[in-house]
C-alpha positions in Angstrom: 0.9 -8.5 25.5 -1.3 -11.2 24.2 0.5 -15.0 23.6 2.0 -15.4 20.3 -0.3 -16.6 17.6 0.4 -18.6 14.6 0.0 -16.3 11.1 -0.3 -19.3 9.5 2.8 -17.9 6.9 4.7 -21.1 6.7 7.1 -19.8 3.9 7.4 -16.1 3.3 7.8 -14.9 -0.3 10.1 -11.9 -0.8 11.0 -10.0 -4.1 12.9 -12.0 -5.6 15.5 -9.0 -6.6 15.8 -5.1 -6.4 17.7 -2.7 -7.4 18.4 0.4 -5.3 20.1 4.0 -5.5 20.3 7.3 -7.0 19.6 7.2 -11.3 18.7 3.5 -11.2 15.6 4.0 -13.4 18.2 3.8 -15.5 17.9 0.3 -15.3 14.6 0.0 -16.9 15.5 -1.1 -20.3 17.8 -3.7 -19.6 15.6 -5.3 -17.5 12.5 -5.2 -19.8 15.3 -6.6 -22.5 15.7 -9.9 -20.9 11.9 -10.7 -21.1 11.8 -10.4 -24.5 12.1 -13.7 -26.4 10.4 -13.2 -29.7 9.6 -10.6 -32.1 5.9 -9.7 -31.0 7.1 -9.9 -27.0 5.3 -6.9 -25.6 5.4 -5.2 -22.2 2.7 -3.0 -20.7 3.5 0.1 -18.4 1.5 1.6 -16.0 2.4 4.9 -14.9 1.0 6.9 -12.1 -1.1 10.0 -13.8 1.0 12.2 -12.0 3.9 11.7 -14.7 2.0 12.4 -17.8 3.0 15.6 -18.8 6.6 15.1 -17.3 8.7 14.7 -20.4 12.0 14.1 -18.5 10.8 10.9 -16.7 9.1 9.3 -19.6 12.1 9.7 -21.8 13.7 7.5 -19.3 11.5 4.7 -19.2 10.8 4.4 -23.2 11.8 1.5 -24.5 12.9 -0.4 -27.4 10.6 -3.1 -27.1 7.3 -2.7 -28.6 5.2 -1.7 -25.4 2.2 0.0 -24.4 1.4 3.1 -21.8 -1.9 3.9 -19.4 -1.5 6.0 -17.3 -3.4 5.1 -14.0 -6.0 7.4 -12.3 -4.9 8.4 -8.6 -7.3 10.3 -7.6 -9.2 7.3 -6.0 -8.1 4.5 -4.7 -8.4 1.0 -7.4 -11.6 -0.6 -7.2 -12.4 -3.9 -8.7 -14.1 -3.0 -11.4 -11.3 -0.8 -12.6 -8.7 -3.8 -12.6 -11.2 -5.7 -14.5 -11.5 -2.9 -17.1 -7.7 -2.5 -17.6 -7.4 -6.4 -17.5 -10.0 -6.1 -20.8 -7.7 -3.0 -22.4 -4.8 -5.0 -21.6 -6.1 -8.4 -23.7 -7.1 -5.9 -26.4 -3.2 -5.0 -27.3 -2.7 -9.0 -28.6 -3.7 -12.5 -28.7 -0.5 -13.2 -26.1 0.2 -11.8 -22.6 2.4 -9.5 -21.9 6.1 -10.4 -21.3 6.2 -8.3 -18.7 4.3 -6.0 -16.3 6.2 -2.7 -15.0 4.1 -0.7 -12.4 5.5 3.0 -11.9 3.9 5.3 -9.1 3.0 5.2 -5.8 0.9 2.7 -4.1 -2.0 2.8 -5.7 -0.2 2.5 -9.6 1.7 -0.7 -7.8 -1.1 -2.4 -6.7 -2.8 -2.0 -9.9 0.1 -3.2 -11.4 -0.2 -6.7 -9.4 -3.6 -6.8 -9.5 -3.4 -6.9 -13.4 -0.9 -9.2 -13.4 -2.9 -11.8 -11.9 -6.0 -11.2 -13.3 -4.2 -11.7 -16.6 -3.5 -15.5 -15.5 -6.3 -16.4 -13.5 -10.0 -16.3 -14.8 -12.7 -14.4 -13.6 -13.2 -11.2 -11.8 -11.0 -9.0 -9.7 -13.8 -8.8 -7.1 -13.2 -13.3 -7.0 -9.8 -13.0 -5.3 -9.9 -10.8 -2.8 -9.1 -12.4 0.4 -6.1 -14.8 1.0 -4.8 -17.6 -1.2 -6.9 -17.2 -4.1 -5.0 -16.7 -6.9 -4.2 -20.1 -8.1 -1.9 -19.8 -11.4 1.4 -17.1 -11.0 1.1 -13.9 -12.4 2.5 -12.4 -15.8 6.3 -11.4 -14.4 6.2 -7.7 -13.4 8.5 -5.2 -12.3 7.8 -2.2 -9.8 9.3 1.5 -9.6 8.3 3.3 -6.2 7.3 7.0 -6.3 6.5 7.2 -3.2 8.1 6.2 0.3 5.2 4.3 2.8 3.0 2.1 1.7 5.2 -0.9 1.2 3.4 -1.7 -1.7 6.7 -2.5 -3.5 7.1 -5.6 -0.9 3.7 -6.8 0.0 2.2 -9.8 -1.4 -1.2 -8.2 -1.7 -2.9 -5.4 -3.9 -5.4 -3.6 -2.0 -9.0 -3.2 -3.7 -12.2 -1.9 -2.9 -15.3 -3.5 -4.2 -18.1 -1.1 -4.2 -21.3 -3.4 -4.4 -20.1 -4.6 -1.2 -18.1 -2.2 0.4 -15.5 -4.6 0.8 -11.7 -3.1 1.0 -9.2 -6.3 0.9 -6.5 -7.5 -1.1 -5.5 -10.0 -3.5 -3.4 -11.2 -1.0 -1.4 -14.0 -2.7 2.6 -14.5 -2.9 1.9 -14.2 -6.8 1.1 -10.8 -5.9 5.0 -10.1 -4.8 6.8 -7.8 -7.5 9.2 -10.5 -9.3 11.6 -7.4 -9.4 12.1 -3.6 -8.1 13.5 -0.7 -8.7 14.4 2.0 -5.7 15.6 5.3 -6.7 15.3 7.8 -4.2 15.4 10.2 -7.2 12.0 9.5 -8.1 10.8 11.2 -4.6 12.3 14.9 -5.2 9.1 15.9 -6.5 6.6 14.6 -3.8 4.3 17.4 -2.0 5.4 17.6 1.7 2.1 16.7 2.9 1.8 13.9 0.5 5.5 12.8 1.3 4.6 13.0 5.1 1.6 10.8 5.3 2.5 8.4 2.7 6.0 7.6 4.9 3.9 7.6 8.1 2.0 4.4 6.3 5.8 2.7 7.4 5.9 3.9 10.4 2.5 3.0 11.2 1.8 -0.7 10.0 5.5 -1.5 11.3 4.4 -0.8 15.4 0.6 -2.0 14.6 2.8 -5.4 13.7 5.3 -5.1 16.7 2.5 -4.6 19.5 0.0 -7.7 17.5 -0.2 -11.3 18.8 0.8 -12.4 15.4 4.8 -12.4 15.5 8.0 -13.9 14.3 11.5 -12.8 15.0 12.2 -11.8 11.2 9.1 -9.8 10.9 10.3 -8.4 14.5 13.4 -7.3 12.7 12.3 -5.7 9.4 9.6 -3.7 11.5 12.2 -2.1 13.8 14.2 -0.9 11.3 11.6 0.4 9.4 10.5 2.7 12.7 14.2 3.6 13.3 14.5 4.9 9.9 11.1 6.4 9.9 11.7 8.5 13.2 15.0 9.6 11.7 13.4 10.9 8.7 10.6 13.1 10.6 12.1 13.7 13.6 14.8 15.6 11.2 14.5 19.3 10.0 14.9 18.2 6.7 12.8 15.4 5.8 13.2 15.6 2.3 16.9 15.6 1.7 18.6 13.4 -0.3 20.0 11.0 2.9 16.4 10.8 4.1 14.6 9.9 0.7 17.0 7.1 0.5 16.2 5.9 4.1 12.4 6.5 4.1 12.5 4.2 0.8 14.7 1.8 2.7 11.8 2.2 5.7 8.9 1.7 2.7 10.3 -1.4 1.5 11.6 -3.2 5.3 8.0 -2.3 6.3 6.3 -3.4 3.4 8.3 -7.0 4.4 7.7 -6.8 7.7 3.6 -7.3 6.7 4.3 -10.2 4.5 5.2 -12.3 7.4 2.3 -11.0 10.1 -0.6 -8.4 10.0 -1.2 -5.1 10.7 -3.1 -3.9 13.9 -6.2 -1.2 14.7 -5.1 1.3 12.7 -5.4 0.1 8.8 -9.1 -0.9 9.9 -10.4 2.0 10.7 -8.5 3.7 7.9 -9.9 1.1 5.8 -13.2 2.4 6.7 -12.7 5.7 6.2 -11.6 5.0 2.7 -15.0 2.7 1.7 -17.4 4.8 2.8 -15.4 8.5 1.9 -13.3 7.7 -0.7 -10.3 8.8 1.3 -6.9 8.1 0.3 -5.5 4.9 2.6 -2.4 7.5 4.3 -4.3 10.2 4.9 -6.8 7.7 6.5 -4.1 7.1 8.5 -2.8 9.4 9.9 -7.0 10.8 10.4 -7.3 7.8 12.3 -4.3 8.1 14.7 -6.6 10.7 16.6 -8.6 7.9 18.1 -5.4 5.5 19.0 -3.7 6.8 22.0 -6.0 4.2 24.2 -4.3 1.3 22.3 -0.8 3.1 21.4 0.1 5.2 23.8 3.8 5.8 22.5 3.1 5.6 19.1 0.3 8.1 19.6 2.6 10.6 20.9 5.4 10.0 18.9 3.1 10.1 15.5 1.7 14.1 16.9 5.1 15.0 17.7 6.5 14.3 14.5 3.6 15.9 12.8 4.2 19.1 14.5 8.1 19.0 14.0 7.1 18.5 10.4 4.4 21.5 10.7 1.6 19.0 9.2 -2.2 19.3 9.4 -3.5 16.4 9.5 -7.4 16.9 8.5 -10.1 16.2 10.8 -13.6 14.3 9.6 -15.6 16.3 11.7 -14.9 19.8 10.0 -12.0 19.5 7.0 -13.9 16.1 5.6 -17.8 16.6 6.2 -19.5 19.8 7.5 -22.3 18.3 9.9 -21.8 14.8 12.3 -22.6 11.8 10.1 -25.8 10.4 11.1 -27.0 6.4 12.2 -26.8 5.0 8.8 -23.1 6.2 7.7 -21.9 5.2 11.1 -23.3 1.7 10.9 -21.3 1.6 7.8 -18.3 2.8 8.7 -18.6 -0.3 11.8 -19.3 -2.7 9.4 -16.5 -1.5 7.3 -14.1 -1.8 9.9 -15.3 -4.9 12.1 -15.2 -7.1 9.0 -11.2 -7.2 8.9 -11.0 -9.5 11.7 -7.4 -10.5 11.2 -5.7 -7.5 11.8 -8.4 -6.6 14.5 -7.4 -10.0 15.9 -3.8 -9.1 15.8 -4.3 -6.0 18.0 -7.2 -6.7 20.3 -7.4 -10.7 20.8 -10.2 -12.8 19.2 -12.7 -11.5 21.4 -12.2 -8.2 19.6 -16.4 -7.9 18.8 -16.3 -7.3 22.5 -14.1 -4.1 22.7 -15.0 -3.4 19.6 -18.7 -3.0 20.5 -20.6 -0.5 17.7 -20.8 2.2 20.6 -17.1 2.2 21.2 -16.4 2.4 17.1 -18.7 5.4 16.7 -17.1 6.8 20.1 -13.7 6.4 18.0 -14.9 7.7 14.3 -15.9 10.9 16.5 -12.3 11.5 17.9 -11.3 11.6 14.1 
């Protein structure tokens, strides 16, 4: 284990409140009621794509505010230049901001979400605060609904992005970017594809022990991270993953883990997921999981605890060399799939020490992209 290194999180920001339990969607309206002050108050829902034609969910969440729906594409993951188009769709509803922000989906409909909500207070381009500590002016106040159990994204203080004129995948990573309120109804998960439902919760799983075997640690972080593997094995070490006891732990998992990364960093994994992602367009769980194939030098345990859990569960988890792309990438894909991974050098810090260039040598990250 490497010393303990400073994250340089002084004062960790939390949600400020959530609700959680079965039917507490419910909640909703008289949460969105409170933010209205005048007569031309409006609010602005995004909702993941997946709920459009689902009559029964968006009869729950209509309101009796004036307000305004978009649905949000899932099929790839947000890009900059898609917050800044719904920033410009957003400013076209009225003169004012919206009262309130409410962000229903998984991660991706979430981190859109925050990523408007800043944009809408802070001038400029989506693309001109990725990083940390950028956004200078708080966000409109926004509320988020989990669909999904993993990602955390309902915790975090960032909103993951991927700009594609320089293959940059980073966040808006800001405490403005923490959800000023939450909803957590394990309800909302019934629906969720097993496979989906599997690698989404495995994100918990997975940046909780990248955080617990990284130089950069605290005792609270510690704490959240623990809990959000405990819960995590429970659920998919179980025969029934998706019963009602274990959607209401892998959401209490989601969100412990999600506040577990807002005090430290995740590790080796999330990297090279991350460059899967830019230069595939795969979605960041399935990345994942993909990416878990090449681990078992750096996390033994984990490594065979994530397969096991996989086969309990009776999950394929698709290869790049076969289910992804028919022939071996050649020299230029694999440089940018290094330089895609190499440039997050926090997290690769985190795991590997700040000579990580050194392990990390372009032979040994090709080497790794193979085992995938």
């Amino acid at each position: 284990m490497n010393d303990i290194l400073d994250t340089g999180i002084k004062n960790a920001k939390n949600v400020d409140r959530y609700i959680f339990g079965p039917d507490s969607l419910k909640e909703i309206s008289s949460l969105v009621q409170k933010r209205i002050q005048h007569q031309n108050d409006f609010c602005v829902f995004f909702i993941d794509q997946f709920f459009q034609g689902n009559a029964e969910i968006i009869d729950q969440v209509k309101l009796d505010c004036k307000n305004n729906t978009i649905f949000i594409e899932t099929s790839d993951e947000p890009t900059t230049g898609y917050i800044d188009d719904l920033c410009k769709k957003v400013k076209s509803f009225s003169t004012k901001l919206p009262a309130v922000i409410i962000g229903m989906g998984g991660g991706i409909t979430l981190d859109v979400a925050k990523a408007v909500a800043n944009l809408l207070t802070n001038e400029g381009c989506a693309a001109d605060y990725q990083g940390w500590d950028l956004v200078k002016n708080p966000s409109v106040f926004k509320i988020g609904i989990p669909t999904l159990s993993g990602t955390g994204a309902e915790a975090t203080r960032t909103c993951v992005l991927t700009n594609k004129e320089n293959g940059l995948k980073l966040g808006m990573n800001s405490d403005f970017s923490v959800f000023d309120q939450i909803i957590l109804d394990p309800n909302l998960t019934k629906t969720v594809p097993r496979d989906q439902y599997f690698f989404t919760g495995m994100d918990a799983y997975i940046h909780s022990f990248e955080a617990l075997n990284g130089a950069y640690r605290n005792p609270v972080g510690d704490a959240f991270s623990k809990i959000s593997i405990e819960y995590a094995k429970d659920v998919f070490q179980s025969e029934q993953m998706q019963s009602e006891e274990n959607r209401s732990k892998l959401m209490v998992a989601s969100y412990m883990g999600g506040a577990a990364i807002a005090t430290t960093y995740v590790g080796l994994v999330h990297p090279f997921s991350a460059g899967l992602s830019v230069v595939f367009g795969l979605h960041h769980c399935v990345s994942n999981c993909m990416t878990m194939r090449a681990m078992e030098e750096f996390y033994p345990d984990e490594y065979n605890d994530f397969w096991s859990m996989a086969k309990i569960q009776d999950i394929k988890v698709p290869r790049l060399h076969g289910d992804i792309l028919e022939n071996d990438p050649d020299d230029r894909t694999y440089e940018k799939l290094y330089n895609s991974t190499i440039i997050h050098e926090k997290p690769l810090t985190n795991a590997l020490g700040s000579d990580f260039k050194k392990i990390l040598t372009t032979e040994k990250v090709c080497e790794m992209f193979k085992m995938i």
